[in-house]
matplotlib code that plots the C-alpha trace (Angstrom):
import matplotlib.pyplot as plt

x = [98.2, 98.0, 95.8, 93.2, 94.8, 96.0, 99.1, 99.3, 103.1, 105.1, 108.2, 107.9, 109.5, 112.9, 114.6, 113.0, 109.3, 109.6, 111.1, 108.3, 105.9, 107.4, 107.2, 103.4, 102.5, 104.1, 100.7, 98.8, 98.3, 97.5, 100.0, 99.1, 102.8, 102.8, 105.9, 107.2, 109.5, 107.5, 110.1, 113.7, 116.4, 119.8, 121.4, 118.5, 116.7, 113.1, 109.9, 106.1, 105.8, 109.0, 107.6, 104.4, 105.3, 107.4, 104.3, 102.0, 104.8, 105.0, 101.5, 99.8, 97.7, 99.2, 97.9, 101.2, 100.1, 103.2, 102.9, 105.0, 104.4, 105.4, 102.1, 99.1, 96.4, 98.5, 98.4, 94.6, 94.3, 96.4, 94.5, 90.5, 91.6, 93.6, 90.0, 88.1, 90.2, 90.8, 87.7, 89.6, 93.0, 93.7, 97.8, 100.0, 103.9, 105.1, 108.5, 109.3, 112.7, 114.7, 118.5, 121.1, 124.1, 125.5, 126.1, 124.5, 126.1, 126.5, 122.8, 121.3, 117.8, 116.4, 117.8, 116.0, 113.1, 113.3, 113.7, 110.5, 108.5, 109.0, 109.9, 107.8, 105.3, 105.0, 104.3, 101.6, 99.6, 99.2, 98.9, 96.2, 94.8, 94.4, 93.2, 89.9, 89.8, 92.6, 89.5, 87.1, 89.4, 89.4, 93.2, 94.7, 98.2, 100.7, 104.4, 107.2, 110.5, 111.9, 114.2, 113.6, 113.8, 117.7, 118.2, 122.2, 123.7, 125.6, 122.9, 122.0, 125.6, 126.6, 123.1, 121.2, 118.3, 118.2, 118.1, 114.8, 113.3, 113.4, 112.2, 109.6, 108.4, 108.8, 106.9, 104.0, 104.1, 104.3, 101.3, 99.4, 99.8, 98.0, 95.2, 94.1, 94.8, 92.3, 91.1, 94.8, 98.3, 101.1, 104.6, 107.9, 110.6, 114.5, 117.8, 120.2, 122.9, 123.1, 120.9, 122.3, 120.4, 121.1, 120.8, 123.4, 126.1, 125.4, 126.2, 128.8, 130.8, 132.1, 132.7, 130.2, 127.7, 130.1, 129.6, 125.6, 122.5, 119.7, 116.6, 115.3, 115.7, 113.3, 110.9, 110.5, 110.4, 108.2, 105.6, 106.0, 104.7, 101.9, 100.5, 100.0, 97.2, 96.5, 97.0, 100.7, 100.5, 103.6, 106.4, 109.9, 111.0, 114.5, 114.5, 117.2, 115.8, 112.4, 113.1, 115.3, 112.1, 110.3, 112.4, 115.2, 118.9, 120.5, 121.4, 123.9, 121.3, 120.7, 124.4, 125.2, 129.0, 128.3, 131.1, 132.0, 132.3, 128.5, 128.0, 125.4, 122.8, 122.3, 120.7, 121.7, 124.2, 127.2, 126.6, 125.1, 121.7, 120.2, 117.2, 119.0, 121.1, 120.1, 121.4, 124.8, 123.9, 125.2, 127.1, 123.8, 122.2, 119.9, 120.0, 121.8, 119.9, 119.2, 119.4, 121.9, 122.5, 123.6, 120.5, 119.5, 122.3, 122.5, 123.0, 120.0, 121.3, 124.5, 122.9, 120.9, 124.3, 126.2, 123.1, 123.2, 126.6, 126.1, 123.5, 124.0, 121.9, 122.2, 120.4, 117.5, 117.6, 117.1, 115.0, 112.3, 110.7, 110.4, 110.6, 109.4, 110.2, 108.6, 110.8, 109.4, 111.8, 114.9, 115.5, 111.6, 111.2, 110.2, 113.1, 112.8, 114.5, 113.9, 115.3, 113.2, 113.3, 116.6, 119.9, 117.7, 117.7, 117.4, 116.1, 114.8, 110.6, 108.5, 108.8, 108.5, 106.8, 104.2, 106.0, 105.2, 105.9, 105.5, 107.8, 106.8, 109.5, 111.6, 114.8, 116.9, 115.3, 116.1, 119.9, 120.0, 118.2, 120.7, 123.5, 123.3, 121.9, 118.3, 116.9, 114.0, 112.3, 112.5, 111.9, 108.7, 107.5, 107.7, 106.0, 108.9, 108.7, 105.4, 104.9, 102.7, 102.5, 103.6, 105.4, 106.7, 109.6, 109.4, 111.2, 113.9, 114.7, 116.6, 118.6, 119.3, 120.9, 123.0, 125.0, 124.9, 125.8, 129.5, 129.7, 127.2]
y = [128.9, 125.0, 124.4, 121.4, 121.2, 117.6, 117.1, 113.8, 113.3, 110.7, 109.9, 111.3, 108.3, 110.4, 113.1, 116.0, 114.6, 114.3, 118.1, 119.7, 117.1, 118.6, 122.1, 121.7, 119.8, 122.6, 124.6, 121.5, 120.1, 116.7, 114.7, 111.4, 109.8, 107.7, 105.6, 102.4, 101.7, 100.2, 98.1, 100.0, 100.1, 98.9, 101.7, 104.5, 105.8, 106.1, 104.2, 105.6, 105.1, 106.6, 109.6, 109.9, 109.7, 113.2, 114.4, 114.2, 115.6, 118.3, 119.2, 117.8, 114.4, 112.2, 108.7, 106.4, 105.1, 101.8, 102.8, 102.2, 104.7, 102.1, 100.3, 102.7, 100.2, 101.0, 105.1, 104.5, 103.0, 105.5, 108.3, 106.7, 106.4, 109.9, 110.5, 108.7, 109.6, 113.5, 114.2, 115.2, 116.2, 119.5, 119.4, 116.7, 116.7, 114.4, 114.1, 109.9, 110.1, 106.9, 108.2, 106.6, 109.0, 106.8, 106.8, 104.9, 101.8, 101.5, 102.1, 98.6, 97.8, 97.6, 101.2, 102.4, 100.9, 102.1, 105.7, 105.7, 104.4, 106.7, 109.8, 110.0, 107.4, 107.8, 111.2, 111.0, 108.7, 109.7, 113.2, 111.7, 109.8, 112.8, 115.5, 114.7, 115.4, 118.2, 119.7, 120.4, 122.1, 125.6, 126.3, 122.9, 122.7, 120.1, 120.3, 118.2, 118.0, 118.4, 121.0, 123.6, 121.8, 123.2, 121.2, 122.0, 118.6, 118.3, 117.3, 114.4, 113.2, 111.7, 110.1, 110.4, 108.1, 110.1, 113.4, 112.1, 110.8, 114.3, 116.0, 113.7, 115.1, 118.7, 118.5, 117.1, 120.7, 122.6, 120.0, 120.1, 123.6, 124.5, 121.9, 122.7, 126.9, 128.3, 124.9, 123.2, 125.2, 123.3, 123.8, 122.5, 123.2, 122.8, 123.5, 125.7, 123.9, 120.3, 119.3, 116.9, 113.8, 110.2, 109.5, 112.1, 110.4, 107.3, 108.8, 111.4, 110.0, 111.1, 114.9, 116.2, 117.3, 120.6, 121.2, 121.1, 123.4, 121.3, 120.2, 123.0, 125.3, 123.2, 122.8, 126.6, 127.3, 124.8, 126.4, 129.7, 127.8, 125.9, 129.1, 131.3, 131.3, 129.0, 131.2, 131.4, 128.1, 126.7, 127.6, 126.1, 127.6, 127.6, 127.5, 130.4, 132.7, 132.5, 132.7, 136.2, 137.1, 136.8, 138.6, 135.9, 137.6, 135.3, 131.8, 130.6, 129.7, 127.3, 125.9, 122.8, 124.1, 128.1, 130.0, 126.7, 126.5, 125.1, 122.6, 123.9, 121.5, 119.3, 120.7, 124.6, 126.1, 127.3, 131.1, 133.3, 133.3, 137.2, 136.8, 135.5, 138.5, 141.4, 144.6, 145.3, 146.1, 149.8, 149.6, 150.1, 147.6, 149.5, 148.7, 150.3, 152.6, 150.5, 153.9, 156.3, 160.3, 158.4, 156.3, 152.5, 150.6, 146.5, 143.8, 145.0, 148.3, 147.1, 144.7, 148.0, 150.0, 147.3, 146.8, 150.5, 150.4, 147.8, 148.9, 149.9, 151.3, 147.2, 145.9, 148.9, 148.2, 144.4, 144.5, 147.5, 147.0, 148.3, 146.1, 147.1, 145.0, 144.8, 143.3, 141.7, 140.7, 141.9, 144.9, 145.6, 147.8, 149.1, 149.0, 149.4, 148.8, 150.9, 149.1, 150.7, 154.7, 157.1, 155.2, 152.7, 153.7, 151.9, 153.3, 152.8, 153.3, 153.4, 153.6, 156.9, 155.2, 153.0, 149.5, 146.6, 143.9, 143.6, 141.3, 140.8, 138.4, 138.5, 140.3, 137.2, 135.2, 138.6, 138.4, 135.0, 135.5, 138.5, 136.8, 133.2, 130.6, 130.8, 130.8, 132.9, 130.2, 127.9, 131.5, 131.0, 127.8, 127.1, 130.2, 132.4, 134.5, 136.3, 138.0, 140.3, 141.9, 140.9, 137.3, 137.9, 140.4, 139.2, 135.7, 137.9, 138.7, 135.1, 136.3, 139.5, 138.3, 135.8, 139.0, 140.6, 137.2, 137.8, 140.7, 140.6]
z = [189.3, 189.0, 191.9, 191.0, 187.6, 186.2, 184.6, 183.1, 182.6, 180.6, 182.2, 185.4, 188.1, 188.0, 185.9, 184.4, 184.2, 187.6, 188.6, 186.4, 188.4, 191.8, 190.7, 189.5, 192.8, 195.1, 193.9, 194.5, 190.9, 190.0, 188.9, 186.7, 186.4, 183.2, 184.0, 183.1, 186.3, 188.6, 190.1, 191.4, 188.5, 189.7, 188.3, 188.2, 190.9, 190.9, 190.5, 189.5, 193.8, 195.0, 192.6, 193.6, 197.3, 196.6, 194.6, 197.9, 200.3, 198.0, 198.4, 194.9, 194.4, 192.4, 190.9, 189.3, 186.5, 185.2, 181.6, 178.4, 175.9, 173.8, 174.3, 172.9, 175.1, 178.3, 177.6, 176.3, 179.7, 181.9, 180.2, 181.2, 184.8, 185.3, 183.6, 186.4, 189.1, 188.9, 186.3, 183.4, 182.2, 181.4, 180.5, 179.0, 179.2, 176.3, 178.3, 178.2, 175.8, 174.7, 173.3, 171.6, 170.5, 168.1, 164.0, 161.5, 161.2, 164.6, 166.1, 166.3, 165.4, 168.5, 169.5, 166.6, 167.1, 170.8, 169.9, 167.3, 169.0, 173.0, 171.1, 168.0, 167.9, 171.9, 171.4, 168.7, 170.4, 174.2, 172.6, 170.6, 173.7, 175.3, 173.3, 173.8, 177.4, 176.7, 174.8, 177.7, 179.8, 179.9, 179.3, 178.2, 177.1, 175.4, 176.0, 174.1, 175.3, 172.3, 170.2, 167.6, 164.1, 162.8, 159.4, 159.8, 158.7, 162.0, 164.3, 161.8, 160.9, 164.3, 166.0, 162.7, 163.8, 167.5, 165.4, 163.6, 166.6, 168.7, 165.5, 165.3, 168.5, 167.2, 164.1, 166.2, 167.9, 163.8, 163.1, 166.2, 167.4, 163.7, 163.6, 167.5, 167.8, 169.5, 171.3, 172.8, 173.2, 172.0, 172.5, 172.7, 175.5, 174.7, 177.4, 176.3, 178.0, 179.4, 182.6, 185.0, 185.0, 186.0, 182.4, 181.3, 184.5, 182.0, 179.1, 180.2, 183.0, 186.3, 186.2, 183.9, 186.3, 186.4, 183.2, 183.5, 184.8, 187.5, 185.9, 187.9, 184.8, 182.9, 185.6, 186.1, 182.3, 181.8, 184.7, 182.8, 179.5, 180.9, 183.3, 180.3, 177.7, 175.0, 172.7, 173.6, 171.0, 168.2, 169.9, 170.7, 173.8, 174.9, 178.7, 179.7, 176.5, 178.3, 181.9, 180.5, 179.4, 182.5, 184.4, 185.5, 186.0, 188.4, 186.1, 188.5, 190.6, 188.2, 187.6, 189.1, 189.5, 189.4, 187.6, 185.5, 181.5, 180.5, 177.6, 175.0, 174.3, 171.4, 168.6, 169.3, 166.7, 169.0, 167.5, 170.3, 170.2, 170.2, 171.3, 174.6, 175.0, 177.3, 177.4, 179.3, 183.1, 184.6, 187.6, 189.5, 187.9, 185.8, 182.4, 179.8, 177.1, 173.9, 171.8, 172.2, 171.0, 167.7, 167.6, 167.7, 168.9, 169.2, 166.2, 164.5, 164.1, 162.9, 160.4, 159.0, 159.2, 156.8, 154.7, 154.0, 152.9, 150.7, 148.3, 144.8, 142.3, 140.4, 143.9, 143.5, 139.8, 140.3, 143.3, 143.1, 145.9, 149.8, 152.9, 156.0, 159.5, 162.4, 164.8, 168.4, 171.3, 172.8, 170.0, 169.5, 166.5, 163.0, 160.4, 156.4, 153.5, 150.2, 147.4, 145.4, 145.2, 144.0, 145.0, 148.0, 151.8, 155.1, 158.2, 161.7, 161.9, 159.4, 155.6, 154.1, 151.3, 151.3, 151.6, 149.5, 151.7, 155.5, 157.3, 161.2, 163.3, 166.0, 166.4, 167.3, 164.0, 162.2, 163.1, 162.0, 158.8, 157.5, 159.1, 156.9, 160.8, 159.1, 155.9, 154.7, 153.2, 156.2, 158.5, 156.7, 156.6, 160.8, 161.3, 162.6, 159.9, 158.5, 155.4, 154.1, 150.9, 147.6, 147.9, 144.7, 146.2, 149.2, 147.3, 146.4, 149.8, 150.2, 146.9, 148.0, 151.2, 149.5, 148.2, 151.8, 154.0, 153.5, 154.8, 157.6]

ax = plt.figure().add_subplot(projection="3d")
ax.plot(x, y, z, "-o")
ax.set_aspect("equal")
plt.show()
């Protein structure tokens, strides 16, 4: 699917640039790897040559490129001769990441400065290098390394200054996914657990491979992203949620130590996350009905169940209005709320009544929402919730669920 295609990658001597590189070149892509490691590191493996020799055994092209993403002249001058050499560039992985897991006070200047300026400022400008070229290709894609934006107070508390930097990246995807729909796909790609890299032995010690999935994960989630249209555009993947999607059953194929305990990623509330759930496997495989004789059956359901018990004639009385979801994802459906009509109702389908405000997300952000993990409001605003209707009542929503969140 990648045949002919370039990739112009940012960090792609070693690590998970380069298995995304490796994965791409295996369909015989074009492989532009924006490095800085020209010379071998004496504790890292890896240079732009060492990386572009596997490239070509793997059956892509590849031109190294010894760039700093640091330095916008050195991407500026990567990006005219990927231009030159391979005719254009038609997807960019923003992958080059600079961490420092360390508090306030003790994160020194230069550690800072280093994280700005790979992960955010690096970001911004090669995307911004090549966007023009991204333009003229028929399906161009950008794809950050970088996690879904969770404003919970523990990611910033102990590496506050790492936290901004990898949201830096993300909020280039909110901005840049909105100002080039239609023309360039932009996305963002997140592990659920720890991958083993050199960089992780570093920070980790001996042992903690064990605990870890291969970079393999990301490579094959990240060839899922960049072989589908660009109008599959703002998202923040999570690699295990997609690969479910597509089809994947087997994860221990993934595990670097199958069977053992796995570390969830940074940035990843430890609550289960739905939308990664399937439904429990039959002995024969098959898999198990998602509605039984006594209907819809999953968290969904049970959220509608408790919400039904909950409602009193001072909720309808307060509210007056009716909320119809449409629900995309593991537990697709229609749902409703009438908080407006004799003593209120829920229900699975559609409304009886005509609804007054239309709320379309997925199930696993629907979970979240009536279980207190995400707010309406911020639902909302990075596009994983959409509302139609009166705003008016759908603003009461967040109020309404304030009354329900304890006993959801």
């Amino acid at each position: 699917k990648l045949a002919g295609l370039t990739l112009f990658i940012t960090g792609a001597s070693r690590g998970i640039g380069k298995a995304i590189a490796l994965k791409a070149a295996k369909d015989g892509a074009n492989i532009v790897i924006a490095a800085k490691t020209a010379e071998p590191h004496p504790t890292l493996s890896g240079t732009v040559y060492t990386a572009a020799a596997e490239i070509e055994a793997a059956g892509g092209k590849a031109l190294p490129c010894v760039v700093n993403v640091r330095e916008e002249e050195q991407i500026i001058n990567a990006v005219e001769k990927a231009v030159k050499t391979f005719g254009g560039i038609d997807i960019l992985v923003n992958n080059a990441n600079a961490i420092s897991l360390t508090g306030t006070l003790e994160t020194e200047t230069k550690k800072v400065n280093l994280m700005m300026e790979v992960n955010v400022r690096g970001t911004y400008f090669t995307s911004k290098a090549c966007l023009p070229h991204l333009q003229k290709s028929r399906n161009p894609h950008i794809l950050n390394l970088s996690p879904p934006i969770n404003m919970n107070p523990l990611w910033f508390k102990n590496h506050c200054a790492y936290t901004i930097s990898k949201y830096g990246m993300s909020m280039c995807v909110l901005g840049m996914a909105e100002e080039f729909r239609g023309e360039v796909a932009v996305n963002a790609l997140w592990p659920k657990t720890a991958i083993h890299t050199a960089a992780l032995d570093m920070l980790g010690g001996s042992g903690i491979e064990k605990q870890c999935r291969k970079m393999d994960i990301l490579a094959d989630a990240a060839y899922c992203i960049l072989t589908k249209p660009k109008s599959f555009t703002g998202n923040f993947v999570i690699d295990e949620v997609l690969l479910r999607e597509e089809g994947v059953k087997d994860f221990d194929v993934y595990a670097v130590a199958p069977g053992h305990p796995l570390i969830p990623d940074l940035f990843l509330d430890a609550e289960t996350d739905m939308a990664a759930m399937k439904p429990a496997e039959t002995p024969d495989g098959a898999k198990a009905n998602k509605e039984s004789a006594s209907g819809p059956q999953g968290a969904v359901a049970e959220i509608f169940r408790v919400i039904q018990g909950e409602i009193s004639q001072e909720i309808v009385k307060s509210t007056q209005g009716v909320f119809q979801f449409e629900l995309s994802g593991e537990e697709e459906g229609s749902w409703y709320i009438d908080l407006k009509n004799n003593s209120g109702s829920t229900g699975f389908g559609k409304s009886p009544v005509a609804a007054d405000v239309v709320m379309s997300m997925s199930s696993g952000d629907f979970v979240k929402m009536f279980t207190g993990k995400l707010k309406p409001t911020m639902a909302f605003m990075s596009g994983k919730l959409r509302i139609k209707g009166n705003m008016s009542l759908a603003l009461k929503l967040e109020k309404i669920l304030t009354q329900l969140n304890a006993k959801l």
